[in-house]
LUMDREN-568658 format. One line per 10 residues: number of its first residue (from 1); for each residue z, y, x of C-alpha. Coordinates in steps of 0.25 Angstrom, whole numbers, plus 5000, padded with zeros to 4 digits. Each point is the difference from the previous one (the first is absolute). Layout:
NUM = Z,Y,X | ...
END
This chain:
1 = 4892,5343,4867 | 5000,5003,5015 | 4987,4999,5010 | 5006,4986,5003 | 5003,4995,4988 | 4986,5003,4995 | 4992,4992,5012 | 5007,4989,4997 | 4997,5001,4986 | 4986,5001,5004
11 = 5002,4989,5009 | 5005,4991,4987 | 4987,5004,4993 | 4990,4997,5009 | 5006,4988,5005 | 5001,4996,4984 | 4985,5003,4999 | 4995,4993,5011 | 5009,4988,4995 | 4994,5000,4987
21 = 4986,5002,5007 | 5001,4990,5011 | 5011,4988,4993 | 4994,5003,4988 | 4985,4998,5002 | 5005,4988,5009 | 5006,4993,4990 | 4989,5002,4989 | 4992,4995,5010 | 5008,4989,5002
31 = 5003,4995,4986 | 4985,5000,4999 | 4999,4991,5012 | 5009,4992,4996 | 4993,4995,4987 | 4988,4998,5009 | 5006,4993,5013 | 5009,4987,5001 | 5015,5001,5002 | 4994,4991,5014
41 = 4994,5013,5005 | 5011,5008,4999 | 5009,4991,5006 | 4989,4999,5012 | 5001,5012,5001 | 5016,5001,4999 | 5002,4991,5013 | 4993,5011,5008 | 5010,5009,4996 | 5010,4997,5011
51 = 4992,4999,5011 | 4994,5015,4995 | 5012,5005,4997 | 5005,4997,5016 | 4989,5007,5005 | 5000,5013,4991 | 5015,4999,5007 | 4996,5001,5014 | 4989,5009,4998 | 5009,5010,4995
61 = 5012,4996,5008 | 5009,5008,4991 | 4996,5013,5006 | 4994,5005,4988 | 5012,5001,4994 | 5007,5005,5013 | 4991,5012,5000 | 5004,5003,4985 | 5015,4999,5003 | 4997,5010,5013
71 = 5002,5015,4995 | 4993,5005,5012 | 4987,4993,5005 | 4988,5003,5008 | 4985,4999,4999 | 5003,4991,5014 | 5010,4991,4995 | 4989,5000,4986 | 4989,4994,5010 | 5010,4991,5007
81 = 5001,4991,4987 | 4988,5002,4996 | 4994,4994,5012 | 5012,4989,5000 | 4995,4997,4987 | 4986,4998,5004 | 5006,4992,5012 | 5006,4990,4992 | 4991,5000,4990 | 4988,4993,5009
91 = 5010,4991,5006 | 5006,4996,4984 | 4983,4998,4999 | 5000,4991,5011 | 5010,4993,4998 | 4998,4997,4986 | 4987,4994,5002 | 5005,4990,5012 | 5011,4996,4990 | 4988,4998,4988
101 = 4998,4986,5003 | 5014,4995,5001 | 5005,5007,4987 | 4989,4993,4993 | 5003,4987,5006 | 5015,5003,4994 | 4995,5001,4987 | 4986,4990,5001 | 4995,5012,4993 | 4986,5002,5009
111 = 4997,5013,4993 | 5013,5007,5006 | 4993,5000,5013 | 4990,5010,4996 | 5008,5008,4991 | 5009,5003,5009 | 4990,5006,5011 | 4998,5009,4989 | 5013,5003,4998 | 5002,5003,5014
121 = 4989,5010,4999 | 5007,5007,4989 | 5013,5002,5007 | 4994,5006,5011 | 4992,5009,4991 | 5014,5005,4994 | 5004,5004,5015 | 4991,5011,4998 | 5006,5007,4988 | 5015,4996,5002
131 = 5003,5016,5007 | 4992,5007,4991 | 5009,4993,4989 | 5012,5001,5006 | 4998,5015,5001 | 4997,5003,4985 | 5013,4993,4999 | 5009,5007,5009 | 4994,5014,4992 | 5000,4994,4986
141 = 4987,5004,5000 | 4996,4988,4990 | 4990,5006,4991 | 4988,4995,5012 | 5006,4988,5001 | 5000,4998,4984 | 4985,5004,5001 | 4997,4992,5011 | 5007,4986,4993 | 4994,5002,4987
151 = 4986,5002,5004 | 5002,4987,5010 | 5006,4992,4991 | 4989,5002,4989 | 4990,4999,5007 | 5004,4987,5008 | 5005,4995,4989 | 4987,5002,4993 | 4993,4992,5010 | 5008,4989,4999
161 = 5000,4998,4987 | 4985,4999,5000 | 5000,4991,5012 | 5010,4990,4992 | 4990,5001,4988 | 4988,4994,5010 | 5011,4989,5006 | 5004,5004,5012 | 5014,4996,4996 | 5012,5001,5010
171 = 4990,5007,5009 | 4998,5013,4988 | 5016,5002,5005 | 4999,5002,5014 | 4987,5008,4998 | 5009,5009,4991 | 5011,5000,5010 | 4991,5004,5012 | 4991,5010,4990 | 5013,5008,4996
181 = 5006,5001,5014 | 4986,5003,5006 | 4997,5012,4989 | 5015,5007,5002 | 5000,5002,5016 | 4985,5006,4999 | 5006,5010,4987 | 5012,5001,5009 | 4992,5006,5012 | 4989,5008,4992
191 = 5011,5007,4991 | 5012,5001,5011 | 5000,5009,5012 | 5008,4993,5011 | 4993,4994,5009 | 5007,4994,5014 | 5000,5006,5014 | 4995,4992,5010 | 5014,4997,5005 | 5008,4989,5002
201 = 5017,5003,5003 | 5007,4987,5003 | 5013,5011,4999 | 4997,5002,4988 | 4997,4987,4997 | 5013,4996,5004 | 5008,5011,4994 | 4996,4995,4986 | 5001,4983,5003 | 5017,5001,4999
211 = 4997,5003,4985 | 4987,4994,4998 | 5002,4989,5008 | 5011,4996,4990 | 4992,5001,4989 | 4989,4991,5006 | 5009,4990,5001 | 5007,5002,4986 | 4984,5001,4995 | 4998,4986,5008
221 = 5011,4994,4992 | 4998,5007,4985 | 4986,4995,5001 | 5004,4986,5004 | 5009,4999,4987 | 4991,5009,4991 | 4989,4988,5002 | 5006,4988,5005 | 4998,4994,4985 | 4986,5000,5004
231 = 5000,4990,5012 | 5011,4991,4994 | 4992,4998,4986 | 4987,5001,5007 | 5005,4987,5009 | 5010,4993,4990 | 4993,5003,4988 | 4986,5002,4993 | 4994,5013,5005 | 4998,5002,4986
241 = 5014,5001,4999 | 4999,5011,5010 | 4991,5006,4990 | 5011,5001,4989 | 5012,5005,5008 | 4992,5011,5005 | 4995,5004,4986 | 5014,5001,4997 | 5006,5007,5012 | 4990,5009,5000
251 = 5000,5003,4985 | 5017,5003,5002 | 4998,5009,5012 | 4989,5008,4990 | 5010,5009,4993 | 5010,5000,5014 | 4988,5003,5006 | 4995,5011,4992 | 5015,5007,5001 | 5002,4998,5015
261 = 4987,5005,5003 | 5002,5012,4993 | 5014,5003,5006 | 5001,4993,5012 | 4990,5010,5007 | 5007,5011,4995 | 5014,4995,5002 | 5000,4996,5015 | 4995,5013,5003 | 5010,5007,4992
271 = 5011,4992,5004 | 4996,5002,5014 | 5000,5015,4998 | 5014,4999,4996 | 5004,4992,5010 | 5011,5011,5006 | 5008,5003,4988 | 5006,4987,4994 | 5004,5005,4987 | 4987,5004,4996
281 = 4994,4988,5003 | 5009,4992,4993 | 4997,5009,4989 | 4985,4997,5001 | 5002,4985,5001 | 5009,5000,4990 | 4990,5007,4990 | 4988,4992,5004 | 5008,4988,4998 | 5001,5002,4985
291 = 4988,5005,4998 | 4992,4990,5006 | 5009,4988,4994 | 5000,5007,4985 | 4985,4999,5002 | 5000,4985,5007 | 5011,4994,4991 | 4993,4999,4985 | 4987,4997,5008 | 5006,4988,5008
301 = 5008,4994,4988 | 4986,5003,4990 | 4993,4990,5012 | 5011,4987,4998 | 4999,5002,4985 | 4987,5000,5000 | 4994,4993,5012 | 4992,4989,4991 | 4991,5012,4992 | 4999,5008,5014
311 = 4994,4988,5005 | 4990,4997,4990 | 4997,5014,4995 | 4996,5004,5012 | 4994,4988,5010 | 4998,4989,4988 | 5004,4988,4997 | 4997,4993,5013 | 5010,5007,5008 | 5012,4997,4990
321 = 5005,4992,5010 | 5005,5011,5005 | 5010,5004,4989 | 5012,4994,5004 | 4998,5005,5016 | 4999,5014,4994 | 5012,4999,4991 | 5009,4996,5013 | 4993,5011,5009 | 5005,5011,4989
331 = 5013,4998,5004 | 4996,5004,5014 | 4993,5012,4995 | 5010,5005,4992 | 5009,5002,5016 | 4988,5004,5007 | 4999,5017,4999 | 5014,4998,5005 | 4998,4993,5012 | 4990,5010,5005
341 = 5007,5013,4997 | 5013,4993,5008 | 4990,4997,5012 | 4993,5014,4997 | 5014,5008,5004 | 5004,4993,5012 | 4986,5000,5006 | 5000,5014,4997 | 5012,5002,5006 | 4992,4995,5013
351 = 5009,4988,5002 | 4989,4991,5001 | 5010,4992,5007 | 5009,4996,4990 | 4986,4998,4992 | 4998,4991,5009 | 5013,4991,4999 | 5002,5001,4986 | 4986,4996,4997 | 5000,4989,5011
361 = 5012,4993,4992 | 4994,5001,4987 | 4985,4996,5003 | 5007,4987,5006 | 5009,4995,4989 | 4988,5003,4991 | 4989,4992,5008 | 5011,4989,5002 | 5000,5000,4983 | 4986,5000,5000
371 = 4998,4987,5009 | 5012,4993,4992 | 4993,5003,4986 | 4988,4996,5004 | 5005,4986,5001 | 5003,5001,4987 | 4987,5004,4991 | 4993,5014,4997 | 5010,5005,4992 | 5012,4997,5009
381 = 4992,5009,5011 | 5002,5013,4988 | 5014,4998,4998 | 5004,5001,5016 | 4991,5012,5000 | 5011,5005,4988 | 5010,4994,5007 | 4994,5007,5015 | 5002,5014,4991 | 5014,5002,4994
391 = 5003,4995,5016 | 4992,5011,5006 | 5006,5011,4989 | 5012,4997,5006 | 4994,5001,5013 | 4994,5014,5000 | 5009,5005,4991 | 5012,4998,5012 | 4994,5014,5008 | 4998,5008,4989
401 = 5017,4996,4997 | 5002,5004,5014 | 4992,5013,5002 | 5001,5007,4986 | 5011,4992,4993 | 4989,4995,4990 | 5001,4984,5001 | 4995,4990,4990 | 5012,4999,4990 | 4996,5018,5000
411 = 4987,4997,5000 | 5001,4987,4987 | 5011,5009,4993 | 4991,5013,4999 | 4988,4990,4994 | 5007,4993,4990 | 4995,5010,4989 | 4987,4995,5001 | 5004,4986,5004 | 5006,4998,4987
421 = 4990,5007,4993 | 4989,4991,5004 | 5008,4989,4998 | 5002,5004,4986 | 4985,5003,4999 | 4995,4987,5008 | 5009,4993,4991 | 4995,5006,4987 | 4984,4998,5003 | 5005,4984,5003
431 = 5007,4997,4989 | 4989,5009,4990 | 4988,4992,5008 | 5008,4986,5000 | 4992,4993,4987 | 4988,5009,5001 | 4987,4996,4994 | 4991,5009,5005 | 4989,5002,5009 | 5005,5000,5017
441 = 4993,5014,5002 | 5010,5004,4986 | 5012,4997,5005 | 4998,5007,5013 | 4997,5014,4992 | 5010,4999,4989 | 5011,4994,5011 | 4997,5011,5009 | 5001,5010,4989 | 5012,4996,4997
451 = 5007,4998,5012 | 4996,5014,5004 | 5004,5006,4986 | 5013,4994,5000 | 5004,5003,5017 | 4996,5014,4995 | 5005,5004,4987 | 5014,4994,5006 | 5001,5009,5012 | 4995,5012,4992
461 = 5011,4998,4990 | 5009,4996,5010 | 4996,5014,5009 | 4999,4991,5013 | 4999,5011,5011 | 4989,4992,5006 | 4990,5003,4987 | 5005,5013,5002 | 4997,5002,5013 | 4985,4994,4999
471 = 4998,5008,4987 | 5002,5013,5008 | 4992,4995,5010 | 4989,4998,4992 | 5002,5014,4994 | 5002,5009,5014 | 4986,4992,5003 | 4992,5003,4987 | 5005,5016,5003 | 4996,5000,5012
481 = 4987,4995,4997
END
């Protein structure tokens, strides 16, 4: 294995650790808040998401990702974004806390008013560390960063849960918010050299807006879509509602999450190192894209199946509620690793650009569905983000058709192994599970169990190349180590 192949092999490994360090820890934490909070104070915390979101996209101002995509950078053009970020950061602050009143008023919720000062504050706390991460990015150098999340994550997460135990409700989740950020830029800047230059370069600065001023407009959009189910339920609907289409959402994006995390650090960087040579990249998007989706298939298709013991095993009975949400938002789960690895190679490619058009188009029908479903209930919301998906596939998929000959119909075709494999196995755990009598928590072992046994025995016995190329994987690591 060449010097290359092994840092990004490093890169996989510590961006898998500090997954399972940071989402994992996060989502113990958050199945025991959920047995001790409402579905009401999630779902206040869930209409702040957009109006968050917006501002961690003009603090960064897609630069962040501009300095990854740059081969060759300098400590000047490092301290110009830094000191953007800071810039925009206090202005985010400021305005955030002007607008408090008014988004309370929206939602005749007084208590947004104050929690959203202090979400404010914690964007413009993120400003501090956003260089430091973007850096251990653009080097793969993701064993600090695992530290760094896990030991945040616990201990925030630790905090919280005692503060939700003394009832301080809704507010033991922005304390938890604030606390996890707060702790990782002051690990960042004890255990990370870089520190900025007192300089500022509006050359510089203006060198990297073509590509990241794309992005911050792309970023403004995504976010607007990602989390517009927030502000319709939240006005139209009960805010508990809110509540139990964010438990659901979030407990889809959870296996996607832990996936895209690991690769998508590893996989812009490569594919941005291979940017020159169109046949190789095209080789490695090619791979990645059966790897990821031989993973992320089973996984998504064992979430439909078994949405109603997901729900109940892990947050209770009070949040079943969520069930049917979360068996619609599978289906979006399922495309999801294929979305971002398209949007990975053209970005990569540097034509932020075309990035820009393409996501423009697709941002727009899907917020357009979002509006119309909403007219019709909670549920109709989750099938025009299924339907918003297979649209946006098409979508990204276009460039990748154009640039390396690798378009969707490729793209579908080299996945149907393990597309009919989990149907098969999806299928199997259904009909076995159908006139159960056993216990929720039951069903969920024995129909993941058996899921996993059959989607694996099958592709062993049917030598699937994929299996056989994540087995050697596996081995080449356990030698090395």
């Amino acid at each position: 294995m060449s010097a290359f192949e092994q840092k990004i092999t490093r890169g996989v490994l510590w961006s898998a650790v500090d997954v399972l360090l940071r989402q994992g820890s996060q989502f113990v934490i958050l199945i025991v808040m959920a047995r001790i909070l409402s579905p009401e104070d999630f779902g206040t915390m869930a209409l702040l998401a957009l109006f968050v979101g917006l501002a961690n996209v003009f603090v960064d101002g897609g630069f962040g990702s501009a300095l990854i995509q740059r081969q060759r950078i300098t400590h000047t053009d490092e301290s110009t974004v830094f000191f953007f970020n800071l810039g925009m950061g206090l202005i985010v602050l400021l305005t955030l806390c002007a607008l408090a009143p008014y988004i309370a008023l929206l939602f005749d919720k007084p208590i947004l008013r104050p929690l959203t000062y202090v979400m404010a504050a914690n964007v413009f706390i993120n400003a501090f560390g956003s260089i430091h991460t973007t850096l251990l990015t653009k080097e793969l150098n993701l064993k600090l960063v695992a530290k760094i999340g896990g030991i945040a994550s616990t201990l925030s997460g630790g905090l919280a849960v005692y503060l939700a135990l003394q009832g301080f409700g809704v507010w033991s989740l922005a304390i938890q918010t604030v606390t996890t950020s707060l702790l990782s830029v002051l690990l960042l800047w004890k255990w990370h050299a870089w520190r900025p230059l007192r300089t500022f370069s509006l050359s510089s600065l203006r060198s990297y807006f073509r590509f990241g001023g794309y992005l911050l407009i792309v970023s403004f959009v995504d976010i607007l879509h990602t989390n517009l189910y927030s502000l319709l339920i939240g006005k139209f609907y009960q805010i508990r509602e809110v509540g139990f289409y964010d438990r659901a959402q979030k407990t889809q994006l959870l296996p996607v999450n832990f996936i895209m995390l690991v690769i998508n650090r590893v996989a812009f960087s490569t594919f941005s190192s291979l940017a020159e040579d169109k046949e190789k990249l095209a080789r490695a998007f090619r791979k990645a894209q059966r790897l990821v989706m031989f993973v992320n298939i089973p996984l998504a298709l064992m979430m439909i199946v078994l949405a109603e013991p997901i729900i109940q095993t892990l947050f209770g009975e009070k949040w079943l509620a969520s069930a049917p949400i979360l068996q619609v938002l599978g289906i979006s789960a399922l495309l999801w690793p294929m979305h971002i690895l398209n949007t990975n190679v053209l970005m990569a490619q540097g034509r932020s650009d075309l990035f820009f058009n393409i996501m423009l188009i697709k941002k727009t029908v899907s917020i357009s569905l979002t509006v119309i479903g909403s007219f019709y209930g909670i549920i109709a919301i989750a099938w025009a983000q299924v339907a918003a998906s297979l649209f946006s596939l098409v979508v990204n998929a276009y460039y990748s058709r154009v640039f390396l000959n690798y378009g969707v119909l490729k793209q579908v075709r080299d996945l149907l192994p393990s597309l009919s494999l989990g149907a098969f196995a999806g299928a199997s755990v259904w009909l076995a599970l159908r006139h159960s009598d056993l216990v929720y928590y039951l069903d969920l072992i024995l129909g993941i169990s058996l899921g996993g046994l059959i989607y694996t025995a099958i592709a062993y016995a049917a030598r699937i190349n994929t299996l056989s190329e994540i087995i050697g994987l596996v081995r080449r690591r356990s030698e090395q180590s």
